[in-house]
Steps between C-alpha positions, in 0.01 A plus 500: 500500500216572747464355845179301386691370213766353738225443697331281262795321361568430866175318540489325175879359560391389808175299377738375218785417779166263754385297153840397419561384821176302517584343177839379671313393787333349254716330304738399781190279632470367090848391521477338811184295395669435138800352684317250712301401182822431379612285776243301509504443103865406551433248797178360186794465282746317765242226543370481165901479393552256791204245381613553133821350610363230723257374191815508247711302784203237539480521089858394466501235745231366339674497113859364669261251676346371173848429318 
């Protein structure tokens, strides 16, 4: 192996080595933006739960009411 050969490998590892970190840059800001997305959809899904209940609550009240 020649010194531009090690040379070259050298350069090319080292282009390979800067994507991969920008892709983890990357993804590291993905994850953090799919993880509030997912917060938020599980705060939608507290409230829709919590009115869901309420309206079967007001529901039965109404049915023991009417016996």
């Amino acid at each position: 192996m020649d010194i531009e050969s090690v040379k070259s490998e050298i350069e090319r590892l080292t282009n390979d080595k800067s994507q991969t970190d920008a892709t983890i840059v990357n993804l590291e800001k993905e994850l953090i933006r799919l993880k509030q997305s997912s917060d938020m959809l599980s705060g939608a899904l507290q409230t829709c739960n919590y009115f869901l209940q309420k309206f079967n609550n007001e529901v039965s009240e109404e049915k023991e009411e009417d016996v």
